[in-house]
KEFI-832207 format. One record per residue (C-alpha): x, y, z; residue in one letter. Coordinates in steps of 0.1 Angstrom, whole numbers. Layout:
PT      c1      c2      c3   kolke
PT       X       Y       Z       A
...
//
This chain:
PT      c1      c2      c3   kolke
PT       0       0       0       X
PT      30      23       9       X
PT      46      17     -22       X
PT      12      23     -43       X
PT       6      53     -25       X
PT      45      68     -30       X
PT      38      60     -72       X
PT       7      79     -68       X
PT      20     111     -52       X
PT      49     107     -79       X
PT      27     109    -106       X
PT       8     139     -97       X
PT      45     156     -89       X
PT      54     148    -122       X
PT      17     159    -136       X
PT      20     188    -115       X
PT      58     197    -127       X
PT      46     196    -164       X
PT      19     215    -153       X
PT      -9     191    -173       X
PT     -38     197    -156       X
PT     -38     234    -157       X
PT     -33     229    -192       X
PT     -57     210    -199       X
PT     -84     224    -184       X
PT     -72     257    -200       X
PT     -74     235    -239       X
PT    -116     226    -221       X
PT    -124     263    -225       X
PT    -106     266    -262       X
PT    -125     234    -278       X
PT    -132     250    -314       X
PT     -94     257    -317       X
PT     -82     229    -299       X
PT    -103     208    -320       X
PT     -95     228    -353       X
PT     -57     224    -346       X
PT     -59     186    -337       X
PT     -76     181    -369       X
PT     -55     197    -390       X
PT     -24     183    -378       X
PT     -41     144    -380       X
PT     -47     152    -416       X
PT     -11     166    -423       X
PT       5     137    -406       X
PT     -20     112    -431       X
PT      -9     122    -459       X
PT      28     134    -453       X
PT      32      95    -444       X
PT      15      82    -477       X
PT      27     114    -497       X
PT      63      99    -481       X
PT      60      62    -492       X
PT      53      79    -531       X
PT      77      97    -531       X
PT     102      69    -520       X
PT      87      44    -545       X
PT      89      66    -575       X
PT     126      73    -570       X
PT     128      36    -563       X
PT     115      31    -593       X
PT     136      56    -607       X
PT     166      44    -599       X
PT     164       9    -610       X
PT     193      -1    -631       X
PT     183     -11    -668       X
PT     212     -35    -670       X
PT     229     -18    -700       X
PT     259      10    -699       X
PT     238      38    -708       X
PT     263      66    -715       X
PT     273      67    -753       X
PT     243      54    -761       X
PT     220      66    -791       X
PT     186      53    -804       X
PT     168      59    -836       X
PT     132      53    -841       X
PT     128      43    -877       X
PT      98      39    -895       X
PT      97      28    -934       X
PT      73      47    -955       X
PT      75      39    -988       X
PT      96       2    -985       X
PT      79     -26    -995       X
PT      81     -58    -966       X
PT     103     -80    -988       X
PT     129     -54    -991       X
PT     134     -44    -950       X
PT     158     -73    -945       X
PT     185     -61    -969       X
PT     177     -26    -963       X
PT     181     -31    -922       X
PT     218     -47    -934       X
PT     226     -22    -955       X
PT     217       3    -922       X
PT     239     -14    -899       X
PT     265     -19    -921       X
PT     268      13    -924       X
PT     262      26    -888       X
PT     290       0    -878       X
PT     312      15    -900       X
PT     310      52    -892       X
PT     339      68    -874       X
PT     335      67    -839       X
PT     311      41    -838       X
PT     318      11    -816       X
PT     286     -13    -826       X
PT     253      -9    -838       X
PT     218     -32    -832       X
PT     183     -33    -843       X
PT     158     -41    -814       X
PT     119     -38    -814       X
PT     121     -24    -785       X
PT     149     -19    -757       X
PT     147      -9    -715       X
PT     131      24    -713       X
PT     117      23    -744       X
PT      79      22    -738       X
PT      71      -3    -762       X
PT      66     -42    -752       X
PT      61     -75    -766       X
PT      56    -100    -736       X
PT      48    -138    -737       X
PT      46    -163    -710       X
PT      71    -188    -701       X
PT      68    -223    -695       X
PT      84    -257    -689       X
PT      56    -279    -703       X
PT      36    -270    -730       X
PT       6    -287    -722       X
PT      -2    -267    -688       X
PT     -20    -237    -690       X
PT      -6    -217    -659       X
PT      27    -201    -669       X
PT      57    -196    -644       X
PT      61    -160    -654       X
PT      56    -129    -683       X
PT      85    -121    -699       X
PT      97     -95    -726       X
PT     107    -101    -753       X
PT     136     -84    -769       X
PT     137     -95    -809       X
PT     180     -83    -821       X
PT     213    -101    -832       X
PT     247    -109    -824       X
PT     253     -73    -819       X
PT     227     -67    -790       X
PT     245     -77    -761       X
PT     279     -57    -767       X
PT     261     -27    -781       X
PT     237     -23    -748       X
PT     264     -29    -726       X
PT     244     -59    -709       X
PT     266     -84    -690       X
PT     269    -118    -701       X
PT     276    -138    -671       X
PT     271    -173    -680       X
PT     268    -193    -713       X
PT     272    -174    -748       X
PT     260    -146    -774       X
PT     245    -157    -802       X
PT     261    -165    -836       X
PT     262    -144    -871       X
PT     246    -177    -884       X
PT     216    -179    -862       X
PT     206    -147    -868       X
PT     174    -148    -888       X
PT     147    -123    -900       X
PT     111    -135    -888       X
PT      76    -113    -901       X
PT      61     -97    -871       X
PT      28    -120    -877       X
PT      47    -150    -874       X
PT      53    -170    -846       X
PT      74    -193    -853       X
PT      96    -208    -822       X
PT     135    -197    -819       X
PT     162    -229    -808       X
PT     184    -205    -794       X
PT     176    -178    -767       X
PT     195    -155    -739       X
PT     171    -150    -709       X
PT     184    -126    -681       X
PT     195    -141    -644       X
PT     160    -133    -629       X
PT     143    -151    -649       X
PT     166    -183    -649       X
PT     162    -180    -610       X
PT     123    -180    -618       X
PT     123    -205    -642       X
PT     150    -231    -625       X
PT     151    -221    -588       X
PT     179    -249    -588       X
PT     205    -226    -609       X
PT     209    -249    -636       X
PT     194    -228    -666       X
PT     220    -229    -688       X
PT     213    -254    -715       X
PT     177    -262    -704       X
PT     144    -257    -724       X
PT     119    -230    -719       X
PT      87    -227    -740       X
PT      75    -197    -748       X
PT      40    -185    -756       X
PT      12    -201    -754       X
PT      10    -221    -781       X
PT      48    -230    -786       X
PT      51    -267    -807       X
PT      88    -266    -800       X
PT     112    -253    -767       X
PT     135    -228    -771       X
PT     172    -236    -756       X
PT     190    -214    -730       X
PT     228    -208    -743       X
PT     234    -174    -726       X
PT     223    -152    -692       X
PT     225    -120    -686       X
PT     225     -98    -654       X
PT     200     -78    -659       X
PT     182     -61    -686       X
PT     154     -37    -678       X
PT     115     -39    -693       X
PT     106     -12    -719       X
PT      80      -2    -693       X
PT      95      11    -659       X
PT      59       4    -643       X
PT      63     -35    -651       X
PT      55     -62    -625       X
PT      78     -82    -646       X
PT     105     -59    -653       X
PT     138     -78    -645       X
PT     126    -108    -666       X
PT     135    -106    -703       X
PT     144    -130    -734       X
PT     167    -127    -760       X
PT     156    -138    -792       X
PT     178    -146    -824       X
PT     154    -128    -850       X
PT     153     -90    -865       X
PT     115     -84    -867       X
PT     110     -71    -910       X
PT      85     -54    -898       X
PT      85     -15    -911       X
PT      93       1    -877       X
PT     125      -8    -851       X
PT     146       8    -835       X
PT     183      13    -837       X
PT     208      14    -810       X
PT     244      31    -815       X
PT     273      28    -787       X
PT     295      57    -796       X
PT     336      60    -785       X
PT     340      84    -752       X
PT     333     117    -764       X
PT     319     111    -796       X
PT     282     107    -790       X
PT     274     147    -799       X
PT     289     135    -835       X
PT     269     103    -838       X
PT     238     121    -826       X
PT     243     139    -858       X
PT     262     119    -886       X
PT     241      87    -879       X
PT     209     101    -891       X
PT     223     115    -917       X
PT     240      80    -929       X
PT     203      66    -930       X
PT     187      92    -945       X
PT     216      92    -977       X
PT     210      55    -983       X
PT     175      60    -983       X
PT     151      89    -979       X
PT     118      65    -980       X
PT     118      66    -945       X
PT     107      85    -913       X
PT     124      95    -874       X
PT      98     106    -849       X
PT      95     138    -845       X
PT      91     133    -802       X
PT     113     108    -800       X
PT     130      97    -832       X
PT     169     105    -826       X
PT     175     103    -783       X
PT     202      98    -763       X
PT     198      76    -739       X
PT     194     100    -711       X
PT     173     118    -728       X
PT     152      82    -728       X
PT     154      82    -691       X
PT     144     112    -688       X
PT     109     109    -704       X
PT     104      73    -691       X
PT     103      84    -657       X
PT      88     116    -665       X
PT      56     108    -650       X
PT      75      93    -618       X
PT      94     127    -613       X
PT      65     150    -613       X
PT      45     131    -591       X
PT      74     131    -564       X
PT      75     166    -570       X
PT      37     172    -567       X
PT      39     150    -532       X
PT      69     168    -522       X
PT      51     204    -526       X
PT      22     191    -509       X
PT      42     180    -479       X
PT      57     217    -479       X
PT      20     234    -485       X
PT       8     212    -451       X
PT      37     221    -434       X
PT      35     254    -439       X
PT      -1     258    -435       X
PT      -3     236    -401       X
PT      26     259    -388       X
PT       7     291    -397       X
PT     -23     279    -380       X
PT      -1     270    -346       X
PT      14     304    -347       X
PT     -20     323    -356       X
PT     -44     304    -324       X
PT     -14     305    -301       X
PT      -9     342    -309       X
PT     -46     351    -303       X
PT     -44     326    -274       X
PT     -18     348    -259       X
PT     -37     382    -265       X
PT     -70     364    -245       X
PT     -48     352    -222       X
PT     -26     385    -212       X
PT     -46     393    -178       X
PT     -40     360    -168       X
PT      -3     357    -181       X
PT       0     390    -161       X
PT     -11     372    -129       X
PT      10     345    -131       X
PT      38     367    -133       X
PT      29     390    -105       X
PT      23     360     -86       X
PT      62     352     -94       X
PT      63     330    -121       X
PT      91     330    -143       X
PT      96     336    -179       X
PT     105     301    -182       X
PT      72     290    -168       X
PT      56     311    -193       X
PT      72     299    -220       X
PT      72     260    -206       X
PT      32     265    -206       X
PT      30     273    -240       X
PT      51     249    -253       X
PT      33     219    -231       X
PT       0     231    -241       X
PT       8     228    -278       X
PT      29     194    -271       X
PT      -7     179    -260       X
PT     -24     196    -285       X
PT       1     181    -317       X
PT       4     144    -298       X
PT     -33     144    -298       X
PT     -37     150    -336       X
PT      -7     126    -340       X
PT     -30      99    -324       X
PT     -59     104    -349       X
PT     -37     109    -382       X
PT     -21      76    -376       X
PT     -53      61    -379       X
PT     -60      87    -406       X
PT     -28      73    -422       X
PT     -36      39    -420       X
PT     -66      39    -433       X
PT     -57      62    -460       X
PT     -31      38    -468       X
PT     -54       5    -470       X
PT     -78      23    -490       X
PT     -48      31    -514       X
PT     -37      -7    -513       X
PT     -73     -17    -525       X
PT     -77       9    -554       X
PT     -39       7    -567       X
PT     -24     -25    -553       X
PT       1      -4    -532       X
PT      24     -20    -506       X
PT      14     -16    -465       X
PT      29      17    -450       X
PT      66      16    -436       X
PT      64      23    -398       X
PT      91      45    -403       X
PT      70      67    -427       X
PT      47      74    -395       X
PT      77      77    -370       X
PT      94     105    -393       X
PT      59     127    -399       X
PT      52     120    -362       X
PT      91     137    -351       X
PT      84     162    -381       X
PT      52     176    -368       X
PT      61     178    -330       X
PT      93     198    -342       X
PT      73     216    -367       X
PT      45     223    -334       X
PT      76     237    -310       X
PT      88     260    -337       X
PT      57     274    -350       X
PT      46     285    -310       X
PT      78     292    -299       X
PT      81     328    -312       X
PT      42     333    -299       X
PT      49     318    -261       X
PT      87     338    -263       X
PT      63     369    -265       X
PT      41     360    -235       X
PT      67     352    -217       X
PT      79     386    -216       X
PT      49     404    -202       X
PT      62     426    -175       X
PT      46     421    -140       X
PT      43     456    -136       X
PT      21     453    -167       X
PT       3     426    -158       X
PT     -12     447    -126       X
PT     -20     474    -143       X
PT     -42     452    -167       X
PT     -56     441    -138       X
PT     -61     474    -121       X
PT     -77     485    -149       X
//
């Protein structure tokens, strides 16, 4: 009982030292403010911890590596206007030919499409033909020899193809390859084991024939950034005749500014029958990462500017209710003081009463936050919220709360006593 008793008189010290119950029943006769500032600072902490998380994703997403050595790198988006289908295959060699051959030019490629790119051509991949449910989507990346040394991609086990088993295949057909390059994540998919190299994979749905793995590759990026999929890709020995494609140039250090000039102008000299994009048609490969992730950038900058516009605005609203708290309050404030209390006392007041009043809008914007957050997971298959997310808004806005009624309790703190009882003279 002693002991109970000594915890109990401690806690009403300790009550009584941070001077709670005075403020409290101070915040009883303020409840429209109290409430309006509890509020406001429950629905800034919601959705600076979701506004957070996107942000963090998109520059996640951002960041990802596309698996290819992206400086000195040039694309071309080529369209054939007036070529006839028959004729692409020994036009597209006469194109490389002479891209490879222009001075300072290390290797050139056609691809359908390549990481970044936008464009995608996926199928599913399988083991045994006869089962319906596929072990994973893949892209597919249709190029040559050439591909793997002219992205930069890392071959880390097997080989590149052969010159020889290069062929060129009509978009429409689909006809299965014998040879094919998949990318290490998708070997890891497709043979958990590690033993990839040299086994079958069938791809599509309708495949009569597997396709053999000779060659993996590190990594190598989905045209679409936004891909569940996006490390899994395949490699197939084909140049699609079709009368669009891409070409991709690896320029010598420092001669990309050339390249970006001369190669277009190869093309166009061998034959004029054809067309470059006009949003898109010569890039460098920057200039493709760029506009990927274009969407990705301004929504971390729209979530980063609302954070800021919250801040600010849940700041202002401390500063403004404390400050017209204080001017209600000076004949009491005036008291206290001619009663002897300090400046400090003033000022710790203050400071406690807005501590109470931010903690308690914590409490009810983490639930905010949460639920915000489920309802996001529902509607756009978003991951659950990072505690962490909720621990930083949380530190933000009681820093934030301090700050904003620190300059407003400094000035009613310094009401002189002398001041105070004329007020109350008066």
């Amino acid at each position: 009982m002693a002991r109970r008793h000594g915890a109990t008189r401690l806690a009403i010290e300790v009550m009584s030292m941070l001077q709670i119950k005075p403020v409290l029943s101070a915040l009883k006769r303020h409840k429209a403010g109290t409430i309006l500032i509890v509020l406001q600072v429950a629905l800034t902490l919601a959705i600076i911890c979701n506004a957070l998380f996107i942000i963090e994703k998109r520059i996640e997403r951002m960041s990802q590596p596309t698996g290819m050595v992206e400086s000195n790198l040039l694309t071309i988006q080529n369209y054939w206007a007036g070529a006839d289908t028959k004729d692409i295959p020994s036009l597209t060699k006469s194109d490389l030919l002479a891209l490879r051959q222009l001075p300072g030019v290390e290797d050139a490629t056609l691809m359908q499409a390549y990481p970044l790119s936008g464009y995608s051509t996926t199928e599913g991949i399988r083991l045994n033909p006869n089962t319906r449910q596929r072990i994973s989507l893949a892209q597919e990346y249709f190029t040559d020899d050439h591909a793997i040394a002219t992205m930069g991609a890392r071959l880390i086990a097997g080989r590149n193809f052969r010159d020889d088993e290069i062929r060129f295949l009509d978009p429409s057909e689909n006809a299965p390859l014998p040879q094919v390059i998949i990318t290490k994540a998708l070997a890891d998919k497709v043979y958990p084991d590690g033993s990839a190299l040299g086994k079958p994979i069938y791809i599509g749905n309708n495949s009569p024939s597997p396709s053999t793995v000779i060659g993996i590759i590190e990594r190598l990026q989905a045209p679409s950034p936004s891909a569940s999929f996006t490390e899994y890709a395949v490699l197939l020995p084909a140049l699609l005749s079709g009368k669009d494609g891409n070409y991709l140039i690896r320029s010598r250090p420092g001669q990309l500014s050339a390249i970006t000039k001369d190669a277009p102008a190869v093309l166009i000299k061998l034959d004029r029958m054809r067309v470059f994009s006009q949003d898109g048609g010569v890039r460098t490969f920057s200039v493709v990462r760029e506009q990927a992730y274009k969407s990705d950038r301004g929504m971390a900058i729209l979530m980063t500017a609302i954070c800021a516009i919250l801040l600010i605005t849940t700041a202002a609203g401390i500063v403004g209710l404390t400050s017209f708290w204080v001017a209600q309050r000076r004949r009491q404030i005036g008291i206290r003081r001619a009663l002897g209390a300090t400046q400090g006392d003033i000022l710790y007041y203050f400071l406690t009463e807005n501590l109470l009043i931010v903690l308690g809008g914590i409490s009810l914007g983490i639930a905010l936050a949460i639920s915000l957050n489920i309802w996001m997971i529902i509607q756009y298959e978003m991951t659950m919220l990072s505690l962490k997310y909720v621990i930083v808004s949380a530190i933000t806005l009681i820093l934030l709360g301090q700050g904003a009624v620190l300059m407003p309790a400094l000035r009613a703190s310094r009401v002189p006593p002398i001041e105070a009882i004329r007020i109350t003279s008066a």
